[in-house]
N, C-alpha and C positions, 0 to 999 in steps of 0.2 A: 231873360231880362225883362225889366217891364220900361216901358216909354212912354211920354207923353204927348200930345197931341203935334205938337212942336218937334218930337222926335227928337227928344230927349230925355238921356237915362235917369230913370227918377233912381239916384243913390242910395234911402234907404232901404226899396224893395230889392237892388240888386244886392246890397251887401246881406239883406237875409237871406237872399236866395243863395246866395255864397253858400252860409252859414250852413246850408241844407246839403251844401255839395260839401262841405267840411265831413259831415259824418256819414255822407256817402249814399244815402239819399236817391231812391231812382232817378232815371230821367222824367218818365209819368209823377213823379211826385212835385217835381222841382216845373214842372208844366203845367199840373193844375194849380199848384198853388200858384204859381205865378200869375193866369189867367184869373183867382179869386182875389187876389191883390188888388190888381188893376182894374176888375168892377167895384173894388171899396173905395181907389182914390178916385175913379171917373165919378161916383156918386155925389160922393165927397164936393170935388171941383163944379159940378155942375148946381151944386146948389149952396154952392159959396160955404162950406163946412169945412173948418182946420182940420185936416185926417190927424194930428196929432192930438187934439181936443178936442174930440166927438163926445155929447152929452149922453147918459144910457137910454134918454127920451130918440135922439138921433139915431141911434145904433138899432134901437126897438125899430124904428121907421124904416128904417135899411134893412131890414128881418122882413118885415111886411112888404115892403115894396118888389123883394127879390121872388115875391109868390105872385103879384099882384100885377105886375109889368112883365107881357108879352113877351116872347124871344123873338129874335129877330128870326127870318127865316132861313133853312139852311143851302137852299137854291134860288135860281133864279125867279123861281114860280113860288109864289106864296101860298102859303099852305088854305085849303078851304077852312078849316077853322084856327085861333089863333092856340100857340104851345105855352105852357105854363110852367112853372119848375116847381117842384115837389116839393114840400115842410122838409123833406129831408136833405134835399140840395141845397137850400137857404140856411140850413143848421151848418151844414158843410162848409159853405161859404162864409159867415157868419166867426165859425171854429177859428178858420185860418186868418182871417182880416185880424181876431183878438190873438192868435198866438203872434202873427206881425207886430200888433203894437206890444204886446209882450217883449218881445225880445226889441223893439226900439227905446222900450223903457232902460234897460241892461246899458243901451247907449248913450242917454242921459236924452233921449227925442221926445219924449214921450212923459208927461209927467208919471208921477208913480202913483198918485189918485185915480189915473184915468183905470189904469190896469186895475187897481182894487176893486173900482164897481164892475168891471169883468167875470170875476168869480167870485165865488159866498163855498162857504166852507160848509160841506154837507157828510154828516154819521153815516156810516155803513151798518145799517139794524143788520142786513143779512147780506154778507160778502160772496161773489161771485165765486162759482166753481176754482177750486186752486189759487184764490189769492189767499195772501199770506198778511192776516193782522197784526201781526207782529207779538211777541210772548204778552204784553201785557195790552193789549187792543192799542196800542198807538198808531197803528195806521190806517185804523176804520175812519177817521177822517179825511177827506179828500178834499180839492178843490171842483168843483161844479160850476160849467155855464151859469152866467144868469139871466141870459139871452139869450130864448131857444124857444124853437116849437116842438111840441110833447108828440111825439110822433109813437106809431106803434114799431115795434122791430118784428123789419120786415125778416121771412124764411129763406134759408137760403137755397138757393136753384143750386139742381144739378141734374146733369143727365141720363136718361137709364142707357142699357145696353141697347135695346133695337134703337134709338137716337142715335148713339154714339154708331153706328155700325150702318145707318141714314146719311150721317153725316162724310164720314169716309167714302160712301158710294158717290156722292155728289162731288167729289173731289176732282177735277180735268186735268190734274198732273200727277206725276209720282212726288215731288216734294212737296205737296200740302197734305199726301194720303199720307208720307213720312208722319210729318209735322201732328197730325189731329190724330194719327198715333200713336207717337210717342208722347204727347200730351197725356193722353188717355190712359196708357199702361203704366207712365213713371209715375203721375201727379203730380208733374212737378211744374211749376209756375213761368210765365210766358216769358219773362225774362231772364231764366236759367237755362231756357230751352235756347232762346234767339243768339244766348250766350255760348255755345257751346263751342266746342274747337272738334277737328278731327282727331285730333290727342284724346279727346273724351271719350272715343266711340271703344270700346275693349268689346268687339262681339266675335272674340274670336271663342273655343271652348275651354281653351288655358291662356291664359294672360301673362303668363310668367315670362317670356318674353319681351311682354313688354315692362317689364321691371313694376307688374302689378300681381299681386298675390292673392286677388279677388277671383275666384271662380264662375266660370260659365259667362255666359253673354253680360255686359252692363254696361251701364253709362255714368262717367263720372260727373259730379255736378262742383264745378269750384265757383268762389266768387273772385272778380278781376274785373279790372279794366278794360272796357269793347268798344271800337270804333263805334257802333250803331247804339249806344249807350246802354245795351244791356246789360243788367246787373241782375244775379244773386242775390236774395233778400237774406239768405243766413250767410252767418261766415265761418260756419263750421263746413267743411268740405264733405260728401257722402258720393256716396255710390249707390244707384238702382238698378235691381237685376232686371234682365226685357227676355221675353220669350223669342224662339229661332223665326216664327213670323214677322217679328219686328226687325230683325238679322235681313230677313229678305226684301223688304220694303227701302232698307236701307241700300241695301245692292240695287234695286229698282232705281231708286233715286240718285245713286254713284251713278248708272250708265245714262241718266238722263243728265246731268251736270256735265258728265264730259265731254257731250255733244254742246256743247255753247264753252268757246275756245277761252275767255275771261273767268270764267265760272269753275276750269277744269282743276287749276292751281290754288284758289282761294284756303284759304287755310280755317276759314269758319263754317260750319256746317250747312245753314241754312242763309243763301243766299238768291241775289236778285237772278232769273232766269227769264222772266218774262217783261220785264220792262227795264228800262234804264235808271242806274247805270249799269248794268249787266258785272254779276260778279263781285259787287260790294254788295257786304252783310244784309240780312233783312233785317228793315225796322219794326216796332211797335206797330205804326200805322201800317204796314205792310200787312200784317200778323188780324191786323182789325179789320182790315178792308176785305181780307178771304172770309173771317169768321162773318162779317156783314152779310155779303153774298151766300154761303153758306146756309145763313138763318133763313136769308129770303126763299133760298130755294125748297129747305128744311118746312117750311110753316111755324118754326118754332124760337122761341130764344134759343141762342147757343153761343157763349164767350169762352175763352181762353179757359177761365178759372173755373168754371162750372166742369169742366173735365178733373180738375185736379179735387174738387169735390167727389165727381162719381170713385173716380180713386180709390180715395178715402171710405167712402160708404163700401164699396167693392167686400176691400181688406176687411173692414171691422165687420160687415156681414158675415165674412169667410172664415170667422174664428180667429183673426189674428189678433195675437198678442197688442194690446194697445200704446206698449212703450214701443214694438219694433214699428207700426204706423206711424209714430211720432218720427222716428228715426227716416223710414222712407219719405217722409214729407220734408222734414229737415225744420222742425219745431225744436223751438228749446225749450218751450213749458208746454207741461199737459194739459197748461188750462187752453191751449190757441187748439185743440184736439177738440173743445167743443162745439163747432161749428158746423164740423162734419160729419156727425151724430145722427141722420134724418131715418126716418120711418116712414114708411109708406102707408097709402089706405088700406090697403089687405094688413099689412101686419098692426094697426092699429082696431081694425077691424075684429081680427083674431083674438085680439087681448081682453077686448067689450063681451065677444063672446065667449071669451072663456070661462071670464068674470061671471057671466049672466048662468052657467053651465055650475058653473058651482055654488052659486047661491042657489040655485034649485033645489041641488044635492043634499046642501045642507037644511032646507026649510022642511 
């Protein structure tokens, strides 16, 4: 929800936040967005601006200002120099304040001029991997920001193996060496993991028993409803096979749970052990606060999703089929498969020199 200073519900960012729980929306989504909401109407308020009538001269200024104005600090101790937010976290924030008045427009809040100077209609000369122009190009036009800073796209991080194998070493319990485990080997996303039930866990060598027909160790991943508001980002249902190491880590972590008497009966997999309330779900921040401490001990970045990247690089290095990686990811287009694509310096390295090796040849 978002409030005002007065501590009161400002109505139409809650009913869009609704809107978001309507189609089911993580909990992380319906939080940030909410938190970029309420820096557009504090702006907004603060310097006497109708957030339903902002000028594109005002909205440019609120783009500039979100780079240009300090963070406040995140401790008690301020930092020795001051923090700045990125061209790409100001786009971000920027996105969502204009998809809010968008859909306040739908509600008659918002004139329907405002929304127009929001986007400009921009051609697709050359359409991204796997979209689909449609038979006769009718959908190479899109709608485009028209307030935005032009930022570079950034690469995406991920882990290699001695990381990932750094990272578990630094682990002081058996459920976070589970947890940055099974991250690692299914790839699967920080909220299908936090999601999980003991129903999910098939690591027996025949599952047939349990009225599952899937062979060998695995973990089922469904989308549902979770007290800690973990969600499932697809809602197609899959299974990811886990190696008998990962079998054992899990036994590891059964005998550590049922030493803490709240913990022993919980019916979700990855639960509070070390702090309170003992036994209720872990959450997001739970999930963040280990991978934090982790990094610091690490030297290096290391978040949830960058394992679900190395994954991905894993498989597609290993020869696997690229439709059955889409499947163990739980993509439904081939185009979201390009992300996880990355090359390293030696093999980029190798391809200059091969190149250089055969112009030789041939001159």
């Amino acid at each position: 929800m978002v409030i005002s200073s007065g501590y009161e519900l400002h109505p139409e960012a809650c009913e869009f936040l609704e809107s978001l729980r309507a189609v089911d929306s993580s909990v992380n989504t319906e939080r940030n967005y909410a938190g970029r909401i309420a820096l557009y109407l504090s702006y907004c308020a603060v310097r006497g601006i109708d957030w339903t009538r902002p000028t594109l001269w005002q909205l440019s200024a609120f783009l500039h200002w979100l780079v240009e104005e300090p963070l406040p600090p995140r401790g008690r101790v301020a930092p020795s120099e001051p923090r700045y937010r990125e061209e790409k976290t100001a786009n971000a924030i920027v996105s969502t304040a204009s998809r809010f008045l968008d859909f306040c427009s739908t509600r008659g809040w918002v004139p329907l001029e405002v929304v127009n100077m929001l986007w400009e209609p921009k051609f697709l000369r050359h359409a991204p991997p796997g979209y689909d122009v449609g038979e006769d190009g009718q959908f190479r036009v899109v709608r485009a920001r028209t307030i935005k800073f032009r930022v570079a796209v950034d690469g995406y991080e991920w882990l290699s193996s001695e990381q990932i194998e750094t990272l578990t070493g630094l682990t002081g319990n058996a459920r976070d060496r589970f947890l940055v485990t099974l991250l690692a080997v299914t790839g699967a996303r920080i909220g299908e993991v936090l999601g999980l039930r003991r129903e999910d866990m098939h690591f027996l060598s025949d599952s047939r028993m349990l009225g599952c027909s899937e062979r060998g160790p695995h973990v089922h991943i469904r989308r549902r409803a979770n007290s800690n508001g973990a969600l499932a980002k697809s809602r197609q249902p899959r299974s990811v096979p886990v190696e008998t190491d990962v079998v054992g880590l899990y036994s590891e972590y059964q005998h550590e749970r049922d030493k803490v008497a709240e913990a022993a009966g919980a019916d979700m997999v990855f639960v509070n052990l070390f702090r309170q309330p003992l036994g209720e779900p872990m959450k997001y921040h739970g999930a963040k606060d280990l991978f934090d401490r982790l990094a610091r001990k690490a030297g290096f970045t290391a978040r949830p999703h960058m394992l679900r990247h190395s994954a991905a690089t894993r498989w597609i290095r290993g020869g696997t089929d690229p439709d059955v990686v889409q499947a163990l990811l739980g993509h439904a287009s081939g185009q979201s498969m390009e992300p996880y694509l990355h090359s390293t310096g030696e093999e980029r390295r190798e391809a200059v020199e091969r190149g250089a090796a055969h112009r030789k040849a041939s001159s």
